[in-house]
NUTIVEX-850331 format. One record per residue: residue in three letters; residue number from 1; x, y, z of N, C-alpha, C in turn. Coordinates in steps of 0.1 Angstrom, whole numbers. Each point is the difference from the previous one (the first is absolute). Last residue first. Example, Ala and Ser with C-alpha at 12.3 -4.5 7.8 and 13.67 -1.06 7.14 Angstrom:
BEGIN
<atom code="SER" pos="2" n_xx="128" n_yy="-22" n_zz="71" ca_xx="9" ca_yy="11" ca_zz="0" c_xx="-8" c_yy="11" c_zz="8"/>
<atom code="ALA" pos="1" n_xx="3" n_yy="-57" n_zz="-1" ca_xx="-9" ca_yy="12" ca_zz="0" c_xx="9" c_yy="12" c_zz="0"/>
end
This chain:
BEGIN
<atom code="UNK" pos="87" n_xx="-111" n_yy="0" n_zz="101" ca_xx="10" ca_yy="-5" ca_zz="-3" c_xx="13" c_yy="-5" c_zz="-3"/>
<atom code="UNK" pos="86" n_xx="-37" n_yy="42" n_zz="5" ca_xx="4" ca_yy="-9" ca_zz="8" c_xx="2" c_yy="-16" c_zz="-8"/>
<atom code="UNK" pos="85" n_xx="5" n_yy="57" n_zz="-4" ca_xx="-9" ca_yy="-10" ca_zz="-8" c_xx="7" c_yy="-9" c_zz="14"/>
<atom code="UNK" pos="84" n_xx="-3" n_yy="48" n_zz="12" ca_xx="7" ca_yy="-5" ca_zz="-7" c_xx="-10" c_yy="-15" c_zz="-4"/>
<atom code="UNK" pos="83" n_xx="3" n_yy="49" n_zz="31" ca_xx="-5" ca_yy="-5" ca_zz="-1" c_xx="8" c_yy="-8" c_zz="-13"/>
<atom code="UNK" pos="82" n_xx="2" n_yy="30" n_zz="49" ca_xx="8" ca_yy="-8" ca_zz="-10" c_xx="-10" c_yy="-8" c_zz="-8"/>
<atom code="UNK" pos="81" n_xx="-1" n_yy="47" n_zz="35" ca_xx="-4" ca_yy="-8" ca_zz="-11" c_xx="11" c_yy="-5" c_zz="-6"/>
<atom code="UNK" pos="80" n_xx="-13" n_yy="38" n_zz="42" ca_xx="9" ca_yy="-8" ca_zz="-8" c_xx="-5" c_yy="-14" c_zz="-5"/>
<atom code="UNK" pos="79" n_xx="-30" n_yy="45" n_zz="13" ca_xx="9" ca_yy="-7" ca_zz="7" c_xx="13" c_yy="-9" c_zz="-12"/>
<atom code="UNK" pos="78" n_xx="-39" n_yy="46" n_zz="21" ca_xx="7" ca_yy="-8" ca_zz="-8" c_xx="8" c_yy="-11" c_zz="-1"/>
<atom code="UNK" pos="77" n_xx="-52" n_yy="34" n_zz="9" ca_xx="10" ca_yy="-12" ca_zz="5" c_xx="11" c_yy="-2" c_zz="-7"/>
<atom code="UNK" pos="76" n_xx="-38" n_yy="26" n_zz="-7" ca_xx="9" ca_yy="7" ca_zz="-2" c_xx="13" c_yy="-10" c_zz="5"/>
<atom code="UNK" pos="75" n_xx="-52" n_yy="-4" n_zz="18" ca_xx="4" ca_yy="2" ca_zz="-20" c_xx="14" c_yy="1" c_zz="1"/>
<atom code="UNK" pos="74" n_xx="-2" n_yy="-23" n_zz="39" ca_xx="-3" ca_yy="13" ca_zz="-3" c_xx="-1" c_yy="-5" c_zz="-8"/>
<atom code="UNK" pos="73" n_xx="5" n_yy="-37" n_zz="21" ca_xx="-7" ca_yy="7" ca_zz="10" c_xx="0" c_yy="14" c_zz="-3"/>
<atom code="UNK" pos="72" n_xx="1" n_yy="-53" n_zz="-20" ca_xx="-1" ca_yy="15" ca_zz="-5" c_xx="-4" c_yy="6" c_zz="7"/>
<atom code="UNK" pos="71" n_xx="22" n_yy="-51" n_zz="-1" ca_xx="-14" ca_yy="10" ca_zz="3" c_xx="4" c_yy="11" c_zz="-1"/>
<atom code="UNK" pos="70" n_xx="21" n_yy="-42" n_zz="-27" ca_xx="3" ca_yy="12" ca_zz="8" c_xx="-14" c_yy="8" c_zz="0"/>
<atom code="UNK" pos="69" n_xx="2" n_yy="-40" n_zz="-28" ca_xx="-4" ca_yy="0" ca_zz="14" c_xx="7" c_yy="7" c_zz="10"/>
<atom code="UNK" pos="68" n_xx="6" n_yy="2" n_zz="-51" ca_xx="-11" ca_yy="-3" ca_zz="5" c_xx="-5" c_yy="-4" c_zz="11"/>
<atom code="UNK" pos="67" n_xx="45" n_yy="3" n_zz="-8" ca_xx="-6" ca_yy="13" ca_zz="-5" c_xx="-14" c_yy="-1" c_zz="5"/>
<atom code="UNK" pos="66" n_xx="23" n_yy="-41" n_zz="24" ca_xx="-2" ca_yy="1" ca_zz="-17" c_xx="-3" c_yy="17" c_zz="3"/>
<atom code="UNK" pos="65" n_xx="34" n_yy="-20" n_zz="32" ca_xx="-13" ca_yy="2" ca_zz="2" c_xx="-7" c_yy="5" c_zz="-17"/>
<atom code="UNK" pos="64" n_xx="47" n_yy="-16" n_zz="24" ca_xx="-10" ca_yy="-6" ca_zz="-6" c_xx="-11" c_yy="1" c_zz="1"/>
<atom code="UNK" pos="63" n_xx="32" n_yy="38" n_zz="5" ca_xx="-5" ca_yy="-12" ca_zz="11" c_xx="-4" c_yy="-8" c_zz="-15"/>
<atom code="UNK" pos="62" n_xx="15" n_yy="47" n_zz="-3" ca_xx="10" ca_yy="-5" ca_zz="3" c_xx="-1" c_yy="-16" c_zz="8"/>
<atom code="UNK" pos="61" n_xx="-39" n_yy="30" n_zz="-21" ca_xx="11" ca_yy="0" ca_zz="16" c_xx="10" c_yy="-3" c_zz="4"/>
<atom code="UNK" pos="60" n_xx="-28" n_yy="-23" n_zz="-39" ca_xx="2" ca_yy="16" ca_zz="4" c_xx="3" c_yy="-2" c_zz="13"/>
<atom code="UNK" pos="59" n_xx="1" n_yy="-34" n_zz="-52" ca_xx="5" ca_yy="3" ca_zz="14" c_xx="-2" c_yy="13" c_zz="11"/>
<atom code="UNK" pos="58" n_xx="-22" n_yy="-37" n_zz="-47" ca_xx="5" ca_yy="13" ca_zz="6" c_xx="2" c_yy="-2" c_zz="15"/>
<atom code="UNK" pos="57" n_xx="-5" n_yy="-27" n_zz="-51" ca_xx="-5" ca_yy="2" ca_zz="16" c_xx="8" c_yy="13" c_zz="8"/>
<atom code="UNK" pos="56" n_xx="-21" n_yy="-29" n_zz="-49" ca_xx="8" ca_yy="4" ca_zz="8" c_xx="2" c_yy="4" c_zz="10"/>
<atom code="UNK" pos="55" n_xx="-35" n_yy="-15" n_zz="-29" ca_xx="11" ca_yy="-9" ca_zz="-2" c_xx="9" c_yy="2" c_zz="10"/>
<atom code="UNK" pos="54" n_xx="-32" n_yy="30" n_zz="-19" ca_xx="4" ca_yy="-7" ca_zz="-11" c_xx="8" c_yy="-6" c_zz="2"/>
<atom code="UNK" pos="53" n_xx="-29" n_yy="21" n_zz="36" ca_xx="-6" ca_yy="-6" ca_zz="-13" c_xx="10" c_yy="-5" c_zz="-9"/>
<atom code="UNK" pos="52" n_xx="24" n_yy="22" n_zz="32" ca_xx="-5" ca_yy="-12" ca_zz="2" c_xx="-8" c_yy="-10" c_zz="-7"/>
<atom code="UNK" pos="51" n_xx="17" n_yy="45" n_zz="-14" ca_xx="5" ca_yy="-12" ca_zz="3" c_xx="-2" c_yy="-6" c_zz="4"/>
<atom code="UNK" pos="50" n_xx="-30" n_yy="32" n_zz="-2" ca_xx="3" ca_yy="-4" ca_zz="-10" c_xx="10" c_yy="-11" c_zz="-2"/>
<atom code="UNK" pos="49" n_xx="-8" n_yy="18" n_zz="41" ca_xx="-11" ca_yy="-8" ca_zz="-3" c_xx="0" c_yy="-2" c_zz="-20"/>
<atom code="UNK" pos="48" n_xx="32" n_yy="29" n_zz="25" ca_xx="2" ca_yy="-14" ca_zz="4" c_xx="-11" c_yy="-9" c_zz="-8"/>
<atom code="UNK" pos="47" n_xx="-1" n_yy="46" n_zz="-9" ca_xx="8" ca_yy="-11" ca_zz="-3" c_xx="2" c_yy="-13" c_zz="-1"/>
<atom code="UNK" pos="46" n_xx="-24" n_yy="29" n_zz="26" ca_xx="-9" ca_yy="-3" ca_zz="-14" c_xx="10" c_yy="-4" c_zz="-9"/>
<atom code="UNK" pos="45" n_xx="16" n_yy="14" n_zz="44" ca_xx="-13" ca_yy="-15" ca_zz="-1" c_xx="-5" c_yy="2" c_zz="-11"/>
<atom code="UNK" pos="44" n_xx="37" n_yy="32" n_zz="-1" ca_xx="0" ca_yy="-14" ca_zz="7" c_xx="-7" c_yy="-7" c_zz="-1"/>
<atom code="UNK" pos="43" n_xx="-12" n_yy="43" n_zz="-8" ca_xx="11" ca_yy="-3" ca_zz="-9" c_xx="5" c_yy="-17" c_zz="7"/>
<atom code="UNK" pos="42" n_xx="-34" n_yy="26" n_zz="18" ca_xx="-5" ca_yy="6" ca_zz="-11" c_xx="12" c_yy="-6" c_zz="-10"/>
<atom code="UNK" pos="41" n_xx="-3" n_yy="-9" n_zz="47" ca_xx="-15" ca_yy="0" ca_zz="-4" c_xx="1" c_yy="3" c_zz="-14"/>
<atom code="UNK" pos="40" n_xx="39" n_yy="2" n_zz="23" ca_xx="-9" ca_yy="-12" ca_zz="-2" c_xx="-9" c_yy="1" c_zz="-3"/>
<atom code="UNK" pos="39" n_xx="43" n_yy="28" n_zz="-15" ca_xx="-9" ca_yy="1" ca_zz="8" c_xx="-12" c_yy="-15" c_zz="2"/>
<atom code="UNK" pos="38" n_xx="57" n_yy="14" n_zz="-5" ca_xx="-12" ca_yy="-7" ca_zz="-12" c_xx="-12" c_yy="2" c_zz="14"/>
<atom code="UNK" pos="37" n_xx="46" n_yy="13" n_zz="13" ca_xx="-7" ca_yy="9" ca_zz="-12" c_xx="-13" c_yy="-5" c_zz="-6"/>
<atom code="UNK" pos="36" n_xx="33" n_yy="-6" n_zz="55" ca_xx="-9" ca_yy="-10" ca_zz="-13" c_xx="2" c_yy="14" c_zz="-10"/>
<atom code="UNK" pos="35" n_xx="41" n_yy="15" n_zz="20" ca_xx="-15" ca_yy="-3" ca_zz="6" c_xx="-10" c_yy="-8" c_zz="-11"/>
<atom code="UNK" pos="34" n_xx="57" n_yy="3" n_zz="13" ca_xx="-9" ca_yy="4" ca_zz="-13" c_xx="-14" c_yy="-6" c_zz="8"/>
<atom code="UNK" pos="33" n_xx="46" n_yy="-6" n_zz="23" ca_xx="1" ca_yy="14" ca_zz="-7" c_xx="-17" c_yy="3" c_zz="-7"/>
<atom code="UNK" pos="32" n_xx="9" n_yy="-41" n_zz="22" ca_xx="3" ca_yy="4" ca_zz="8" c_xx="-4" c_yy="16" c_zz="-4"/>
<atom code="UNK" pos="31" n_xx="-22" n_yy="-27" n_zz="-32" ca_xx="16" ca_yy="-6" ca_zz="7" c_xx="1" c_yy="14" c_zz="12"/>
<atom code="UNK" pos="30" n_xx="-41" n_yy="-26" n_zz="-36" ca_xx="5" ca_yy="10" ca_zz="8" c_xx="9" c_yy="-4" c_zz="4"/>
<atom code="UNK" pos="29" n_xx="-22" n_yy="-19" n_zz="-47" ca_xx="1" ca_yy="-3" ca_zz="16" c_xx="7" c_yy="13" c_zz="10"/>
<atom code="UNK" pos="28" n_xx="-19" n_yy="-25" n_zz="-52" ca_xx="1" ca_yy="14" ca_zz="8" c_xx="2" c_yy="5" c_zz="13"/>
<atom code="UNK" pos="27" n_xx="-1" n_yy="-39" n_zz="-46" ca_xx="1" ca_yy="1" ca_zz="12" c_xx="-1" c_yy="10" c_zz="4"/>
<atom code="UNK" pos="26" n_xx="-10" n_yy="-41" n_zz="-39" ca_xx="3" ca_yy="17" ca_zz="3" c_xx="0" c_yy="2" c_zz="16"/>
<atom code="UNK" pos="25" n_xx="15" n_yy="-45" n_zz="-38" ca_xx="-8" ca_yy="6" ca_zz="14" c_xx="0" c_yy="16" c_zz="1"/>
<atom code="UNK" pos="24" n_xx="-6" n_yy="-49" n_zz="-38" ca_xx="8" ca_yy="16" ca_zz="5" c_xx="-6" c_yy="3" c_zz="17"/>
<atom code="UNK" pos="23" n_xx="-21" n_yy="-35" n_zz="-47" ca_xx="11" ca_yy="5" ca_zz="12" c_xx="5" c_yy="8" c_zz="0"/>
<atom code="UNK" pos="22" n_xx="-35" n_yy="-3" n_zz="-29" ca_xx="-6" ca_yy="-12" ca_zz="14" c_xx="15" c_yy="-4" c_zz="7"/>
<atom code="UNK" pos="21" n_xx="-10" n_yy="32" n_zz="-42" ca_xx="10" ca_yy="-12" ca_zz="-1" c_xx="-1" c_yy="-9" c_zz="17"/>
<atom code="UNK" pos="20" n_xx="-32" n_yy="36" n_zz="-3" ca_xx="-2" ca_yy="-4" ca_zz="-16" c_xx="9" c_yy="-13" c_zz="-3"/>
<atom code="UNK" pos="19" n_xx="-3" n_yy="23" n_zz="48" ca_xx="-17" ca_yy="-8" ca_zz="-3" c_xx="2" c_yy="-5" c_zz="-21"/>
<atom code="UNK" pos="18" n_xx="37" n_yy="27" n_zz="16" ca_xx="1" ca_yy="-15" ca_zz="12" c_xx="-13" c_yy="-8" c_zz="-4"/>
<atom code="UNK" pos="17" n_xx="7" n_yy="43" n_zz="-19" ca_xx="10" ca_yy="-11" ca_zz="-5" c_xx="-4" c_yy="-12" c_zz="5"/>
<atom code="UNK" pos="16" n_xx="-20" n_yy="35" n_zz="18" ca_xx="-9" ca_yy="-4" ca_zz="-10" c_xx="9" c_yy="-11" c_zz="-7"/>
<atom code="UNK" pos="15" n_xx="14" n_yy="22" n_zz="37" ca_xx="-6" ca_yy="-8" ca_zz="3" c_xx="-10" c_yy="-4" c_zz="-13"/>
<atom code="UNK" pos="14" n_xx="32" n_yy="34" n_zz="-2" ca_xx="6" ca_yy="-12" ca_zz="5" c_xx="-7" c_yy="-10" c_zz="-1"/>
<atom code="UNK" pos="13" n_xx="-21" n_yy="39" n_zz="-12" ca_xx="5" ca_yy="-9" ca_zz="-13" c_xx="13" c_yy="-11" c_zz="4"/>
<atom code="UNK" pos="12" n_xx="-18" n_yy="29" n_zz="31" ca_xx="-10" ca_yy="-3" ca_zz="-9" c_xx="-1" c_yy="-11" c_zz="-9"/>
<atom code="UNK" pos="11" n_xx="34" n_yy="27" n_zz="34" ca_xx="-12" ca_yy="-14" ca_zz="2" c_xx="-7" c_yy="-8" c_zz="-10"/>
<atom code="UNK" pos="10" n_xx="45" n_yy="32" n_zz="-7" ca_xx="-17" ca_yy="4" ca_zz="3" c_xx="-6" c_yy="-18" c_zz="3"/>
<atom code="UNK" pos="9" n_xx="48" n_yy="8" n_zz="-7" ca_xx="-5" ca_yy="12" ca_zz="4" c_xx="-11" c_yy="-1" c_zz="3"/>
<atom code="UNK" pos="8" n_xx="19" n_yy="-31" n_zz="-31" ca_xx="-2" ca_yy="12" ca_zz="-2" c_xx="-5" c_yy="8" c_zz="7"/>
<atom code="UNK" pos="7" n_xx="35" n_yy="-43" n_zz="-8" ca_xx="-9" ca_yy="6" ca_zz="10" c_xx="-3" c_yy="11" c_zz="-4"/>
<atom code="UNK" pos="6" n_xx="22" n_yy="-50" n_zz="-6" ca_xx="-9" ca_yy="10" ca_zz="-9" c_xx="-9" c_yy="7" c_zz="10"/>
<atom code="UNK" pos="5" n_xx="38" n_yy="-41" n_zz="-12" ca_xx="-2" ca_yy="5" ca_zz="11" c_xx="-9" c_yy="13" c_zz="-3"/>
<atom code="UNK" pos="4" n_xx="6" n_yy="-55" n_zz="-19" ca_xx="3" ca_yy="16" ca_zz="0" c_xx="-3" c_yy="9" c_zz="9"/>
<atom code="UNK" pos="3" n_xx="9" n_yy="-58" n_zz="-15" ca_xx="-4" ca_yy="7" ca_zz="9" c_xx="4" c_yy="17" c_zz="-1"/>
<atom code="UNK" pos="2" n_xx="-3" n_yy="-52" n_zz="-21" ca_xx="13" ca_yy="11" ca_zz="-6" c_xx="-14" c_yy="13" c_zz="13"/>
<atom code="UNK" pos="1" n_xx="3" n_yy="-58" n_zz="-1" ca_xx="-8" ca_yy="12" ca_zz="0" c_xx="9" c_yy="12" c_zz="0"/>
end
């Protein structure tokens, strides 16, 4: 398998690769320096739930906890996202 490395910055069309060639991982995670950026209610879980429908699966919090089952306690919430194919 000849494997490439391909990143453009935006979510969008990370995670659209992943759902068209069914591998890859996108990631977005906080470090000591950098605060979440992806919001959940409006950029995360509607994500997620498109990956999942096609197979794949997602990571939030930094836990094994699916996108889709982080409770939402603002509109405005943010948090950290790994989403990717499974196998």
């Amino acid at each position: 398998n000849q494997y490439t490395l391909r990143y453009t910055g935006g979510m969008v069309p990370d995670v659209f690769q992943i759902i068209v060639k069914e591998k890859g991982v996108f990631s977005n995670v906080i470090s000591p320096t950098t605060k979440a950026k992806l919001r959940l209610l409006f950029e995360v879980a509607p994500l997620a739930l498109l990956v999942e429908k096609a197979g794949g699966a997602s990571s939030c919090d930094g836990k094994c906890v699916s996108g889709l089952d982080v409770e939402v306690e603002q509109h405005d919430q943010r948090t950290q996202i790994c989403y990717g194919s499974v196998g």
